[in-house]
C-alpha positions as MATLAB code, in Angstrom:
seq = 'XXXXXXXXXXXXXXXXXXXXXXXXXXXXXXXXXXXXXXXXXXXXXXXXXXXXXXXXXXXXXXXXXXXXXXXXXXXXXXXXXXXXXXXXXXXXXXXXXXXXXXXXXXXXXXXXXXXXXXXXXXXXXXXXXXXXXXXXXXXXXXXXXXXXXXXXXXXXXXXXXXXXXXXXXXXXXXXXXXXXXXXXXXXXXXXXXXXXXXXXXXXXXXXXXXXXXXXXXXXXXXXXXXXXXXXXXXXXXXXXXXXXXXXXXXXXXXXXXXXXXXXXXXXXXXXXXXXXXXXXXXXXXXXXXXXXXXXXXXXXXXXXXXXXXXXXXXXXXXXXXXXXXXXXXXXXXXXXXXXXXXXXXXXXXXXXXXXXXXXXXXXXXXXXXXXXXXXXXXXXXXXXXXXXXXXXXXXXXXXXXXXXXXXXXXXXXXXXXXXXXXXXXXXXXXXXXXXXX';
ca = [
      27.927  -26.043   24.276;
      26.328  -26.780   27.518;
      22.465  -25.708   26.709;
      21.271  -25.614   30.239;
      23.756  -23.138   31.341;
      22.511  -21.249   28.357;
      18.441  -21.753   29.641;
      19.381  -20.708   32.715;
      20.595  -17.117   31.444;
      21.193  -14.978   29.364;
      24.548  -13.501   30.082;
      27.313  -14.794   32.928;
      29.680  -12.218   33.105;
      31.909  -12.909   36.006;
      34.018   -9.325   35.441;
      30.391   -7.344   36.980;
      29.080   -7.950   40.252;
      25.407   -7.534   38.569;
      23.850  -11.004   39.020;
      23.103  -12.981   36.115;
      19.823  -12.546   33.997;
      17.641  -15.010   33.824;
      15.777  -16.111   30.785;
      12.699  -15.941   32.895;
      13.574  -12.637   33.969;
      13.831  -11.245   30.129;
      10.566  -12.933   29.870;
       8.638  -11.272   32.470;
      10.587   -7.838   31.371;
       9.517   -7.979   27.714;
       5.859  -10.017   28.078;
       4.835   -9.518   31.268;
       1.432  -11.880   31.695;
      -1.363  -11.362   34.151;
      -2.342  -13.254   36.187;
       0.045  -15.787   35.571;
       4.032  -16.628   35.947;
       6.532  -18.181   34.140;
       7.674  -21.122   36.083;
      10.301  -22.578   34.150;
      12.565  -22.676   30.876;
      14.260  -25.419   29.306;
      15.911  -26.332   26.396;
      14.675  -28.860   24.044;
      16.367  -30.874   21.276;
      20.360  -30.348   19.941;
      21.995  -28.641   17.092;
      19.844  -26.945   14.554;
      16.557  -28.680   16.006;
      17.179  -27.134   19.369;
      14.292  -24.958   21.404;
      13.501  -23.225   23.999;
      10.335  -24.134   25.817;
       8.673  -21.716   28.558;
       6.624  -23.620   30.665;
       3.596  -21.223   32.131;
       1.694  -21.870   35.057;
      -1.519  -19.759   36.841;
      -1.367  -17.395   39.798;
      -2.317  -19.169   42.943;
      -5.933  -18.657   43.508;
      -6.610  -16.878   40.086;
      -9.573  -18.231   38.380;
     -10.151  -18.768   34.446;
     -11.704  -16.077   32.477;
     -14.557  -17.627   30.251;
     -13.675  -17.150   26.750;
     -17.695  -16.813   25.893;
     -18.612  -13.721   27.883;
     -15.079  -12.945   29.385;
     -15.892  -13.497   32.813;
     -14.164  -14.893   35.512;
     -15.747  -18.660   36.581;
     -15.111  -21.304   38.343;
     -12.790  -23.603   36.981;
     -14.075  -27.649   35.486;
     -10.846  -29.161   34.375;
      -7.200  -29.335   32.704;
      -6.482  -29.833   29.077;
      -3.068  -31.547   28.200;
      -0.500  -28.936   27.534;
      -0.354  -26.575   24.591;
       2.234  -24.912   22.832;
       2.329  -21.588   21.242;
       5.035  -19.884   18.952;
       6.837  -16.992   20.639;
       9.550  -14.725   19.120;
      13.202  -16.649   19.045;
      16.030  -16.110   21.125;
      18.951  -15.438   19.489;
      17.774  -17.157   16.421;
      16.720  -20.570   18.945;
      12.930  -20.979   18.391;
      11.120  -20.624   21.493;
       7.564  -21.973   22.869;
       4.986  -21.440   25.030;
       3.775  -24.839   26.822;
       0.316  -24.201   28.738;
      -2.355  -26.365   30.138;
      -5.384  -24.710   29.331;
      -8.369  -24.776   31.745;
     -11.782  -25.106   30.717;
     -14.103  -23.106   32.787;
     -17.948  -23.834   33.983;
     -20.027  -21.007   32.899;
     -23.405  -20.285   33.637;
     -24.154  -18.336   30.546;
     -21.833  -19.818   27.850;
     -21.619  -23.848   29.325;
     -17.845  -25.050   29.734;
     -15.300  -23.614   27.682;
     -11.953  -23.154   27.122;
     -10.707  -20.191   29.156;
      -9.181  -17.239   27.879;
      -5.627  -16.043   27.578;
      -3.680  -13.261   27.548;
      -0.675  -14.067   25.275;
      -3.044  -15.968   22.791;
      -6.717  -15.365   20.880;
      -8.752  -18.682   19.751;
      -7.219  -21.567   18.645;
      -4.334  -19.678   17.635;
      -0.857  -21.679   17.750;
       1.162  -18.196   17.574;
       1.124  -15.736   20.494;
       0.334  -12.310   19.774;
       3.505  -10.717   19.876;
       4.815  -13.312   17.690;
       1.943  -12.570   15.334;
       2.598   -8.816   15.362;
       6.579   -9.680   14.771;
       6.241  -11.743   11.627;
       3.048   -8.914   10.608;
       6.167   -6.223   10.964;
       8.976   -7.821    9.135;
       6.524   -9.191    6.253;
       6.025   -5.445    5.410;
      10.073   -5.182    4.790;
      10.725   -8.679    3.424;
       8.604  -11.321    1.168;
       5.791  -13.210    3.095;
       8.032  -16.271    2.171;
      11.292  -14.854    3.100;
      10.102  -13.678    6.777;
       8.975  -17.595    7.214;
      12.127  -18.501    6.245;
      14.063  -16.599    8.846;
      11.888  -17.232   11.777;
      11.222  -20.779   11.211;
       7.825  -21.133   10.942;
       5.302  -21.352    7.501;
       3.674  -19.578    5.210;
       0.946  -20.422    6.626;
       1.748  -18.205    9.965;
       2.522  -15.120    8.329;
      -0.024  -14.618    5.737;
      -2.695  -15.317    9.117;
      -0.510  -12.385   11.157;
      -0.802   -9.842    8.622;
      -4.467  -10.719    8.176;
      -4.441  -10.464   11.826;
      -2.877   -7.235   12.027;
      -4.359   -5.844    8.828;
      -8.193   -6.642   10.134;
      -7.090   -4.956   13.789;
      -5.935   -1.822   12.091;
      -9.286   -1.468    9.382;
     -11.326   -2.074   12.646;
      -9.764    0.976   14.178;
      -8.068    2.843   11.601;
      -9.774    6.914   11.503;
     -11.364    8.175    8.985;
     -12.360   11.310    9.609;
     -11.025   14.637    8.477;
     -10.378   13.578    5.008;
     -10.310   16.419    2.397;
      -8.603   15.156   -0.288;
      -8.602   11.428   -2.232;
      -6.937   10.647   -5.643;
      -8.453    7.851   -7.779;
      -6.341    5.595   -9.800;
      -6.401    1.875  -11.933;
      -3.696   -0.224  -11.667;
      -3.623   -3.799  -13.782;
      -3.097   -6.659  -11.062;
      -2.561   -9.700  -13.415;
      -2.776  -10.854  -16.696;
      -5.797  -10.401  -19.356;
      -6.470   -6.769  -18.337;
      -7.731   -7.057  -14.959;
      -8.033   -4.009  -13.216;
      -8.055   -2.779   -9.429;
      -9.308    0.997   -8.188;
      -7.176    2.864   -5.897;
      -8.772    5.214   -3.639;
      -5.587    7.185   -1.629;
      -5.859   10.135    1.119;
      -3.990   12.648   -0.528;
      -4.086   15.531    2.641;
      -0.873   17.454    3.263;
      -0.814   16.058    6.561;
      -1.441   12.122    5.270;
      -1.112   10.314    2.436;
      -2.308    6.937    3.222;
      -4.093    3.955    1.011;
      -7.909    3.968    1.674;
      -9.548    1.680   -0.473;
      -8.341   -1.446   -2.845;
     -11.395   -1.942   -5.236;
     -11.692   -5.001   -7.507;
     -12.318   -4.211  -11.187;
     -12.786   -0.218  -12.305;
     -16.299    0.488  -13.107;
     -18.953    2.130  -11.884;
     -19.871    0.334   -9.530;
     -17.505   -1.176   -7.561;
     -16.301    3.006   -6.885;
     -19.774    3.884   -5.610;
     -19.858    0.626   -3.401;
     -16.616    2.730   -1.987;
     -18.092    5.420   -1.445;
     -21.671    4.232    0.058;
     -19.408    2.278    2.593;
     -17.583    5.662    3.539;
     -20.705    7.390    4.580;
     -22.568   10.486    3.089;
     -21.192   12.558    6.138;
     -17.475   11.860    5.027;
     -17.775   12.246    1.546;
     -19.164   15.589    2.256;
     -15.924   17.076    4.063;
     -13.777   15.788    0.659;
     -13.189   18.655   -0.926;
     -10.539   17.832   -3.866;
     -10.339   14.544   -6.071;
      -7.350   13.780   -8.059;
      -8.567   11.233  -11.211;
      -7.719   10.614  -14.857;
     -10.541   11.237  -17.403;
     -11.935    7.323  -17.382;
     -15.296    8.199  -17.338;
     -16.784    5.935  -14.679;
     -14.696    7.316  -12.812;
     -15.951   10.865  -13.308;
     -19.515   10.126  -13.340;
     -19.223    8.075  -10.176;
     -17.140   11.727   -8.606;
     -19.929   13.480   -9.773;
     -22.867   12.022   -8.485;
     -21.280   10.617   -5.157;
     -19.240   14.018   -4.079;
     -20.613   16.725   -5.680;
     -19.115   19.643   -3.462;
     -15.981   18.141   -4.460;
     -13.341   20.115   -7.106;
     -12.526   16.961   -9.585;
      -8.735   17.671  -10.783;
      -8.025   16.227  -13.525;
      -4.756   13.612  -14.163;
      -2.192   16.069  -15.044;
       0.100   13.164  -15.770;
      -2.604   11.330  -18.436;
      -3.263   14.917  -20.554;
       0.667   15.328  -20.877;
       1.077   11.539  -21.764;
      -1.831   12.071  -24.356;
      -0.529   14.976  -26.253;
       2.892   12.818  -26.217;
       0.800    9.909  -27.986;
      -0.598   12.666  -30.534;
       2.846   14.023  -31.413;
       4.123   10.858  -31.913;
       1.003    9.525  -34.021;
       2.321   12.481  -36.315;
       5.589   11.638  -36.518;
       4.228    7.734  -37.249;
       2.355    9.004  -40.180;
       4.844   11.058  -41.524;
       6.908    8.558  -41.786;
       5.124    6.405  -43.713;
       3.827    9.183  -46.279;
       8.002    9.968  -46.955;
       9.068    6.416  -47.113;
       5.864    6.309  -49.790;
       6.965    9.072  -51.537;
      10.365    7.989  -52.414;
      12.085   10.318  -49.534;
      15.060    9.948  -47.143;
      14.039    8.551  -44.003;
      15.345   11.638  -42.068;
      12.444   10.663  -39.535;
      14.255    7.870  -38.406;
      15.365    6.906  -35.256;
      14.042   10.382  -33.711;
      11.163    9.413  -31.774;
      12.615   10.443  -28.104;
      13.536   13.742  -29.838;
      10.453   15.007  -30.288;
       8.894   13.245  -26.848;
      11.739   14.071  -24.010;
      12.201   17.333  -22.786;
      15.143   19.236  -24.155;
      17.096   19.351  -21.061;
      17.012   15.645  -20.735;
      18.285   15.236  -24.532;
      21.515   13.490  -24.591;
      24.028   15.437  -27.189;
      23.181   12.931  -30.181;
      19.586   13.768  -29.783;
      20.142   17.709  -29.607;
      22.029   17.569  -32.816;
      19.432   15.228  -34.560;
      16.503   17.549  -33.359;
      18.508   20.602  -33.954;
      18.898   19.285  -38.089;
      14.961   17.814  -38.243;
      14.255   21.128  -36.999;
      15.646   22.844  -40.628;
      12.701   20.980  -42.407;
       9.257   21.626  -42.996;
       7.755   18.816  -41.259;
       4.372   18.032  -39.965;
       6.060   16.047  -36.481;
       8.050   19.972  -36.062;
       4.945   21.882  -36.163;
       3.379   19.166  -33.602;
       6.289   19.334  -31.480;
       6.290   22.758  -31.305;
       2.521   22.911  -30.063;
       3.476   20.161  -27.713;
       6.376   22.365  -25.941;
       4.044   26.005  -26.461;
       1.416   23.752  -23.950;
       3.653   24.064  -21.165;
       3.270   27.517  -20.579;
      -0.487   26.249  -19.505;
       0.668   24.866  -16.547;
       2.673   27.893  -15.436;
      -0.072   30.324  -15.122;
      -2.025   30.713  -11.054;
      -5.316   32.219  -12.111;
      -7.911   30.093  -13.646;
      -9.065   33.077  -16.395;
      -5.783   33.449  -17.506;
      -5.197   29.620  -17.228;
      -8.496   29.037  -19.376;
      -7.652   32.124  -22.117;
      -4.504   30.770  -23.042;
      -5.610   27.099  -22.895;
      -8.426   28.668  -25.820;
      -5.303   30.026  -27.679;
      -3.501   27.143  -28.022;
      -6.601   25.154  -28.649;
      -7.648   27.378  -32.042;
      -3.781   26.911  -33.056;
      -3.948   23.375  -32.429;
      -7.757   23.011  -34.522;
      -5.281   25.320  -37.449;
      -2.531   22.923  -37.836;
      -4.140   20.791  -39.944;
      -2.809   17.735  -37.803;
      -5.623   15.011  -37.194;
      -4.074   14.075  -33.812;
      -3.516   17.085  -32.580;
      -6.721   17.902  -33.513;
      -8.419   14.585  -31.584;
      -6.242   15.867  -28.552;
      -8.084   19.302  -28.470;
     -11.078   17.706  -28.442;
     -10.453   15.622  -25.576;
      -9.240   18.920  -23.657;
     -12.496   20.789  -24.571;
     -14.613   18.004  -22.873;
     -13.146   18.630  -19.931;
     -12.075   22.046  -20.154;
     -14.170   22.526  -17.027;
     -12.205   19.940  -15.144;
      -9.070   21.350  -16.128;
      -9.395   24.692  -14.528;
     -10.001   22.796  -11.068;
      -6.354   22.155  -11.348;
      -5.469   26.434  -10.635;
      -8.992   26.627   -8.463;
      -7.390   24.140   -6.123;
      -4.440   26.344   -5.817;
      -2.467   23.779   -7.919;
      -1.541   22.034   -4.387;
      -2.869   18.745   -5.797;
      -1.900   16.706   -8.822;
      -1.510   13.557  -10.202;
       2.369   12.924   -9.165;
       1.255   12.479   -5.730;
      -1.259    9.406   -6.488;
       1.580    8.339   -9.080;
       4.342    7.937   -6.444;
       2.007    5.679   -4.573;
       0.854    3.684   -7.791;
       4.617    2.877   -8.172;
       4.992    1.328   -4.640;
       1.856   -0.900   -5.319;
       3.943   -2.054   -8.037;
       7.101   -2.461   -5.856;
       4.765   -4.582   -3.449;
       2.813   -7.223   -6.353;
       6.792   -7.719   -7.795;
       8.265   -8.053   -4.452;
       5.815  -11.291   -3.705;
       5.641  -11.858   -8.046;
       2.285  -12.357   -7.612;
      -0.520  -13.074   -5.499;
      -2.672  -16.349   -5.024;
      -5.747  -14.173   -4.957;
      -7.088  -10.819   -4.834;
      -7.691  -10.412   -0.978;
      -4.457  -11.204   -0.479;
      -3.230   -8.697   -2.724;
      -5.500   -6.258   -0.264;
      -4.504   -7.156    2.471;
      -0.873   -6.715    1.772;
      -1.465   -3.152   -0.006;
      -3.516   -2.042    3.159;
      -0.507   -3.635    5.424;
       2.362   -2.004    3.343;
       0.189    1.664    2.515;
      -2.603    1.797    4.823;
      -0.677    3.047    7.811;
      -2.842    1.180    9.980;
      -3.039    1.419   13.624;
      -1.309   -1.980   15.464;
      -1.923   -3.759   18.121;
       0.248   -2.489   21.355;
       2.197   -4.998   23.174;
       4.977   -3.811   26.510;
       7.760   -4.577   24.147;
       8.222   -3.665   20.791;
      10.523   -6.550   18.964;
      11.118   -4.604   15.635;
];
């Protein structure tokens, strides 16, 4: 393959009478620098090891800008040339070669001048940066360095790039709703707080806290601002209590709803205490173990029974058991979460409690004890027009998972944040006169 031909254009089709496009050409299309040209392309190296290199040159007359104060100075001298990474060319690697100028400033002393396809020391351009930033969200940080032949090393510093661009600019105001949530990050119980933006409008990752106590969640908070905690108006949370003191002291014009997803999960873990004891007391007793193998009978819901687990229910069902009176105050609770008005919501919540207290079932019994600690925080759920539960911070809890399993695991915790802000912030990005993905 003759490589010249190919750094000399892109295309040579001799059926048009369009002229031939020039590498420098897409260039200037696509990344368009000021104050300075591209003043020639070549090709670099054979077979896989093959490059392109761009070789950039300054404006006549232009002067440096100062990299200090960001002035335009005089200029002192020329640095050897200097490559930076730029997005490949049909899968050919392609560079950036540059003499930088150093610059005689009055205010700063000589330095290195500033440019505009680079920040710093930084061997990557920007676009490049903001490429690698953009497929890392879709593929592994490993995989994306893989496929774009650079390192590691490169992407994790792009999405840290783009990540701290976005927090520096992201908006925060005009948030009425958050929802609060743990999630375990590694072994040995370690714990992170979620803080999401819940709105109709936007549901968006706001906060990745380290560890779940109090704390750490009023840190959160005190960062926010007193001004934008007061316009929050709903909080979705489960009933860890730091959590609900820290709610209560920190947004107290705020209607706390309560984790519809933990309460349901808890009366599950009652029900099937019951059934556990049960159990045991036949098998003591000398009785057939009719209890066995029916645990997802009594916690699925019947239209998701499969038809072995109808028929078993529909025999356990002919007995006078203990787990059949629990499972049928565990199906009776439903009707809780069908009502709109908070009195009527709260009266038959009452009900079902006394029943509950009646059945002589300790677990059952705990479980209405939990609910009449926060009976008050229950109601919120039908004062808030039941527009806000827990399946909304749920569904985001599960793509945090999807993101820690896609990498399988993190080399430390700010890396874990910066990738949840990257993949569920929805962080404003840096703008560029192309966009590559």
């Amino acid at each position: 393959m003759n490589w010249r031909r190919l750094a000399g254009s892109v295309c040579d089709n001799k059926t048009t009478s369009a002229p031939p496009i020039q590498i420098k050409t897409l260039l200037n299309k696509i990344h368009r620098l000021k104050s300075f040209v591209y003043h020639s392309v070549k090709m670099c190296g054979t077979g896989d090891k093959a490059r392109l290199i761009a070789e950039i040159i300054p404006r006549a007359n232009s002067r440096p800008v100062c990299s200090g104060c960001g002035i335009r100075r005089p200029g002192y001298d020329r640095m050897l040339p200097r490559e930076f990474e730029f997005i490949p060319i049909w899968n050919i690697p392609i560079s950036f070669s540059y003499s930088m100028r150093r610059v005689d400033c009055p205010r700063c002393g000589v330095k290195v001048e500033s440019v505009p396809w680079a920040q710093g020391k930084h061997s990557c351009c920007d676009a490049y940066r903001h490429f690698l930033a953009s497929w890392a969200r879709r593929l592994s940080w490993k995989e994306t360095a893989a496929c774009f032949h650079t390192s590691w090393d490169n992407v994790c510093r792009s999405v840290k790039w783009v990540v701290d661009f976005g927090l520096r600019h992201r908006e925060l105001e005009g948030i009425t709703a958050i929802g609060v949530d743990e999630v375990t990050y590694s072994k040995g119980h370690k714990y992170m707080t979620l803080v999401y933006q819940i709105d109709g409008g936007c549901r968006r990752l706001l906060g990745v806290i380290k560890d779940r106590d109090t704390a750490s969640l009023t840190g959160f908070f005190a960062t926010l601002g007193a001004e934008r905690c007061a316009q929050i108006k709903v909080v979705c949370s489960d009933m860890w209590k730091p959590y609900l003191n820290v709610i209560a002291a920190m947004l107290p014009a705020a209607l706390n709803v309560l984790d519809r997803f933990h309460i349901v999960k808890k009366l599950n873990e009652a029900v099937d205490e019951v059934r556990r004891q049960e159990v045991k007391k036949l098998a003591a007793e000398g009785y057939e173990p009719i209890l066995g193998k029916s645990r997802f009978c009594f916690l699925k819901r019947p239209r998701n029974f499969t038809v072995g687990q109808a028929a078993k229910l529909g025999d356990l069902l002919k007995y006078d058991l203990k787990t059949v009176r629990a499972w049928m105050l565990k199906e009776s609770f439903d009707a809780f979460w069908q009502y709109n008005s908070p009195h009527w919501a709260r009266w038959y919540l009452r009900k079902w409690c006394t029943r509950a207290m009646r059945s002589q079932l300790d677990p059952m019994k705990k479980f209405v004890r939990t609910l009449r600690n926060h009976e008050e925080l229950l109601m919120n759920y039908f004062k808030a027009g039941k527009h806000y539960n827990s399946g909304i911070v749920e569904g985001l809890n599960l793509r945090i998972n999807l993101c820690m399993r896609k990498a399988y695991g993190y080399r430390s915790f700010e890396l874990l944040q910066i990738t949840l802000f990257h993949t569920l912030g929805k962080l404003p990005e840096p703008k560029f006169t192309h966009r590559f993905c």
